[in-house]
C-alpha positions in Angstrom: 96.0 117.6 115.1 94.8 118.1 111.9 96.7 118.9 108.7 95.7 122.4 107.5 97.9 122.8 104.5 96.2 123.0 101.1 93.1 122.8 102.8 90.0 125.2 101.6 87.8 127.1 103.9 85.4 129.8 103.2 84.3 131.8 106.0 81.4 134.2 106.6 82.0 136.7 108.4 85.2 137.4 108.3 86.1 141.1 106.8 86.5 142.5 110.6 86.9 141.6 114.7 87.0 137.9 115.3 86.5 136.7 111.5 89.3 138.5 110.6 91.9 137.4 113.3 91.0 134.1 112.8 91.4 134.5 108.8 94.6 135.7 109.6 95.4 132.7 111.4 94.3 130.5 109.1 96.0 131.7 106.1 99.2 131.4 108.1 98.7 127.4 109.0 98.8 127.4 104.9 94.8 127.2 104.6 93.5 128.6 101.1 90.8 131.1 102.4 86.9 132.5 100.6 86.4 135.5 102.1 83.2 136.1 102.9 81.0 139.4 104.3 78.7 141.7 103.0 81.9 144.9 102.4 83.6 143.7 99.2 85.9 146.4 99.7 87.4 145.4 103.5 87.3 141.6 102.0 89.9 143.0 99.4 92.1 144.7 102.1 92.1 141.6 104.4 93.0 139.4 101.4 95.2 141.6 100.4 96.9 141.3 104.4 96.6 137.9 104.5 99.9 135.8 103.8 98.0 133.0 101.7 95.3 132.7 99.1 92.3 133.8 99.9 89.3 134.4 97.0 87.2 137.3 98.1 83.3 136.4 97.8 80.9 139.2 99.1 77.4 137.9 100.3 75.0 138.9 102.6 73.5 136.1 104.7 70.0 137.8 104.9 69.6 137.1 101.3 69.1 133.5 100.4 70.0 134.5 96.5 73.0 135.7 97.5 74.2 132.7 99.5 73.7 130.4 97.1 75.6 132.3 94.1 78.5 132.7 97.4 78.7 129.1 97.5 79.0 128.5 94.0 81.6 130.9 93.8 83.6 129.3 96.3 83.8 126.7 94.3 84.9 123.5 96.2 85.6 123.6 99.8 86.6 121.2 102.8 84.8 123.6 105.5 83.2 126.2 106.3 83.1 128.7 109.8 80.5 130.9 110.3 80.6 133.9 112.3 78.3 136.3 110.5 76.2 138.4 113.3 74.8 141.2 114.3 73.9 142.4 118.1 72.2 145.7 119.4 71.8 145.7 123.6 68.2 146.0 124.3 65.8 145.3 127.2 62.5 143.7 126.6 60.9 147.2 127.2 63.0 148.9 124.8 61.8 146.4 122.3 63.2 147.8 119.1 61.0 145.5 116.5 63.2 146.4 113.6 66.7 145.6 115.2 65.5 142.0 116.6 64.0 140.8 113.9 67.3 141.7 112.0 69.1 139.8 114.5 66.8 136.6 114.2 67.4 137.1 110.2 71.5 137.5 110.0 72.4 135.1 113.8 70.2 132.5 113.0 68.4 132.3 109.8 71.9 133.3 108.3 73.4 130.3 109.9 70.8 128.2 108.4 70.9 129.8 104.9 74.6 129.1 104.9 74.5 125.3 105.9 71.8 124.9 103.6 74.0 125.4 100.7 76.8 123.7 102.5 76.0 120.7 104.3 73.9 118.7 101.4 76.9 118.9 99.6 79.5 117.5 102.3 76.9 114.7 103.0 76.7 113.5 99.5 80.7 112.8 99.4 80.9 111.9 102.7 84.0 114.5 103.9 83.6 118.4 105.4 84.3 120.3 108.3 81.3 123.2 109.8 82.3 125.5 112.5 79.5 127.2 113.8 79.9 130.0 116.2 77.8 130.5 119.1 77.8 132.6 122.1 77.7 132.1 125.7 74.2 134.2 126.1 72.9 131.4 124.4 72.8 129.0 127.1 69.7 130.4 129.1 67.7 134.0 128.3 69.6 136.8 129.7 68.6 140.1 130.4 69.3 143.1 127.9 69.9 140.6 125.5 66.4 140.4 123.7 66.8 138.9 120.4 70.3 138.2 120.2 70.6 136.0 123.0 67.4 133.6 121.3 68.9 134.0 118.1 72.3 132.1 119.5 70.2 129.9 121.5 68.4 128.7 118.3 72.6 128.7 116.7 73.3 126.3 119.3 70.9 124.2 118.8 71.1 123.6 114.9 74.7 122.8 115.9 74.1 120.2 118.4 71.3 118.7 115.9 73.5 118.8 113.0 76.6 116.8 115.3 73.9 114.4 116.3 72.9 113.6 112.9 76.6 113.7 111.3 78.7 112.3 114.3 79.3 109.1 112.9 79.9 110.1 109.1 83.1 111.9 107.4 81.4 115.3 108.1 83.0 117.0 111.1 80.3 119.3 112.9 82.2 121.6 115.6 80.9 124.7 117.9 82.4 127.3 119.9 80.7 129.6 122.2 82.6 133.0 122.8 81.9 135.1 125.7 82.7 138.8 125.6 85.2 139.8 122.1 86.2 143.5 122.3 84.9 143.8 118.7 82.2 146.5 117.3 79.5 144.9 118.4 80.7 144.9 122.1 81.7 148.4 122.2 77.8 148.9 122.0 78.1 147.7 125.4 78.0 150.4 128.6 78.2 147.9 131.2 81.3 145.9 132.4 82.0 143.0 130.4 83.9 140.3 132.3 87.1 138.2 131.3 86.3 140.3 128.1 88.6 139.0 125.3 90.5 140.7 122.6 89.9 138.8 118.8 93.2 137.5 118.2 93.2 136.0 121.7 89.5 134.3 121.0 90.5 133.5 117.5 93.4 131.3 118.8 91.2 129.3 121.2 88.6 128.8 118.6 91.4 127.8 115.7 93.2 125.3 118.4 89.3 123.5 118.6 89.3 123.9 114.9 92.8 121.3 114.6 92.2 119.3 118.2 89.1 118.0 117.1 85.9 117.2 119.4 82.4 119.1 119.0 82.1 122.3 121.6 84.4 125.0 123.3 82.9 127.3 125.1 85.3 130.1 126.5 86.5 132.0 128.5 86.6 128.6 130.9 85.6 130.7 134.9 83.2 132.8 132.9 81.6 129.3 130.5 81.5 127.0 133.8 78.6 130.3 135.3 76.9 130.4 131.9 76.5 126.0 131.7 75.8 126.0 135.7 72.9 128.5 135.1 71.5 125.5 133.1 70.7 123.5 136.0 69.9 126.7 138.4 65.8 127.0 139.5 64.0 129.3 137.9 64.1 131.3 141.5 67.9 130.8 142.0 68.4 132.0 138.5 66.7 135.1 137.9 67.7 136.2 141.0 71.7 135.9 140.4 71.1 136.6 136.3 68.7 138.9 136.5 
């Protein structure tokens, strides 16, 4: 298990839902917390809520000028989680140009904004932790999930490239795949969701991977073992049960 105390960890995305249950968590195992979103002002209140230290650093992930000052006013770190995102449901013929693009931008292009000011650093001195957060839809395209679902695909990927890469050096590369989070994003949602999860429920399974160690979790385990089965599914097979 790994020893959280005194340790410093800015995440990105963390002023609501899932971000902010797992700050909670955190700050509670005695981690030193940057607080990082784009609403200063719910950064402040969760800070303020928190029972540890946590530095409040707004930033928005879109811009890379504002990641880069975020990271230097984090000052120095031992990891970093990442759970900045944005999702609207859409079907490929309710293309809304506008909305994917921003989901491209902040899901996936965020991500990468955020461990390129990160990981150089941890490379150089040899010693870091990255928690990237995925998503189930990113396994194979879904339907009604234009743009986000890619946009997690391409998450993923970066992820498993960056373990490959780092594996064998003191930088620790880890990713977690959520399925359905009753969050704001979700309640966009008007179809059933199944084995949907409440935040503090998800936070805990992705905070136990966090201290156990090993690269990917993807939860909720009945509802992971259909998404990583539809991997290996023909195209035929698939659509038909997917789609």
């Amino acid at each position: 298990m790994r020893d959280w105390a005194g340790k410093r960890y800015w995440l990105v995305g963390a002023s609501e839902g899932l971000g902010r249950a797992l700050a909670a968590k955190m700050s509670r195992a005695g981690v030193d917390l940057v607080l990082s979103a784009r609403g200063a002002e719910r950064l402040r209140a969760l800070a303020d809520a928190l029972p540890g230290r946590a530095a409040v650093v707004p930033v928005d992930v879109s811009d890379s000028t504002s990641v880069r000052a975020a990271r230097e006013a984090a000052g120095q770190i031992d990891g970093v989680v990442i759970l900045a995102g944005l999702y609207w449901p859409m079907a490929a013929r309710d293309w809304r140009a506008d909305q994917v693009e921003a989901m491209c931008d902040v899901n996936f292009t965020g991500t990468a904004r955020v461990l390129g000011a990160v990981v150089p650093g941890f490379a150089a001195r040899d010693a870091g932790h990255v928690v990237i957060v995925g998503s189930l839809s990113g396994f194979r395209g879904l339907p009604g999930a234009t743009g986000y679902a890619a946009s997690k695909a391409g998450v993923m990927a970066m992820a498993e490239g960056l373990h490959a890469d780092l594996r064998e050096t003191g930088v620790e590369v880890q990713l977690v795949n959520p399925g359905f989070v009753r969050t704001r994003l979700t309640d966009k949602n008007d179809f059933a969701m199944p084995f949907l999860m409440e935040p503090d429920a998800a936070a805990q399974v992705i905070f136990e991977h966090m201290g156990a160690g090993g690269f990917a979790r993807s939860f909720p385990a009945p509802f992971a073992w259909a998404f990583r089965l539809g991997r290996f599914l023909p195209d035929w097979l698939y659509y038909r049960i997917f789609a």
